[in-house]
N, C-alpha and C positions, 0 to 999 in steps of 0.2 A: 589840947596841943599847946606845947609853951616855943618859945623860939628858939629852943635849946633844940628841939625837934627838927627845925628849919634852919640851923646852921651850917648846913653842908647836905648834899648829896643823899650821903651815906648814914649821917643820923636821921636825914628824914625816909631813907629806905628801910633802915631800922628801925625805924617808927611803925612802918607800913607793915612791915614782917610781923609785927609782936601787934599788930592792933587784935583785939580780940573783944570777946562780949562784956569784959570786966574794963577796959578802955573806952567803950561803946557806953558802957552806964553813968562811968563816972564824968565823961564829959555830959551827962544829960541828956541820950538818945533815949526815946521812950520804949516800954520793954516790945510793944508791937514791931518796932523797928530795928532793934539790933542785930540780929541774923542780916538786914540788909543794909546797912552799916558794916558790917564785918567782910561782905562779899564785895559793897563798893570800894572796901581799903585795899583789897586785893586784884580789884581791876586796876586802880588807882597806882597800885602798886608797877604791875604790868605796862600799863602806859609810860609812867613815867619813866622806868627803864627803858624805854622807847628812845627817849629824848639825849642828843649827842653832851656829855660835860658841862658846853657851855648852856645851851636850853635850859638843862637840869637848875644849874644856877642862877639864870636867870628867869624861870620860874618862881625857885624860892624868894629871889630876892623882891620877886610879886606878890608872894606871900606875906612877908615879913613889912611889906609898906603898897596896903591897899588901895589907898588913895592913888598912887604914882600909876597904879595897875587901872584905877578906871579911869583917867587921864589921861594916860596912853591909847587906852582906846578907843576914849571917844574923839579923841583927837587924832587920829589916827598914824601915830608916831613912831609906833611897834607892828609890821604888818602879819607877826605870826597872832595877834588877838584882833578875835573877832569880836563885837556884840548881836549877839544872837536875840536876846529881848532884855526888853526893860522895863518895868512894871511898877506904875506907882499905884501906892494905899494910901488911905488914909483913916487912921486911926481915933476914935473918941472913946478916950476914955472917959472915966465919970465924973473929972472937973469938964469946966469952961472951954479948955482948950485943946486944941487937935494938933496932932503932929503927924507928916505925910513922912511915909518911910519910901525909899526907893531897892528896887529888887535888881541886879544885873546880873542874866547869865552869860558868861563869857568861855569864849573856847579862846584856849592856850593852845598854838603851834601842829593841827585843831587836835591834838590828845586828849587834852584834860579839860574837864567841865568846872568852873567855880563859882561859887555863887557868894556875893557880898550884899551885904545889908546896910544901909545907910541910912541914916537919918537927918534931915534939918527942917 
């Protein structure tokens, strides 16, 4: 997905419309998972047209600046985001040093599920 996708409404509706198993590969879903990839773009799809203009938009513009979107919600600034769980790991790879990644799934206005991956 590039943010050309997330520029409006409408190009991320038509994003949702045309996602397909050849959209699904090349952004690197594994091939066990495409068919449901394909079917979550199409609920995703549905919800989202759930959601009144302005939701719509400001949705994407949570899309498009992740950080402000887990910010809002833990601070609790935006009351249509929830956090539903938060999950930290932690990762060693085969140097010295470890790096904890954090997991957030958040419901949107509660339609839509996202899930953000962070690192520090």
């Amino acid at each position: 997905m590039s943010l050309n996708q997330l520029k409006s409404p409408e190009n991320y509706i038509e994003y949702l419309k045309n996602y397909d198993e050849k959209e699904a590969i090349r952004l690197g879903i594994d091939e066990s998972s495409v068919e449901e990839a394909v079917i979550q773009a199409k609920k995703s799809l549905d919800e989202f047209m759930k959601l009144s203009l302005k939701d719509q938009n400001l949705f994407l513009e949570y899309m498009r600046n992740p950080n402000e979107l887990i910010q809002n919600t833990l601070n609790g600034s935006d009351p249509n985001l929830a956090l539903v769980e938060e999950v930290n790991m932690l990762d060693t790879p085969l140097s010295n040093t470890q790096a904890t990644f954090r997991i957030f799934f958040i419901i949107y206005n509660p339609l839509l599920f996202i899930l953000f991956l962070f690192s520090y």
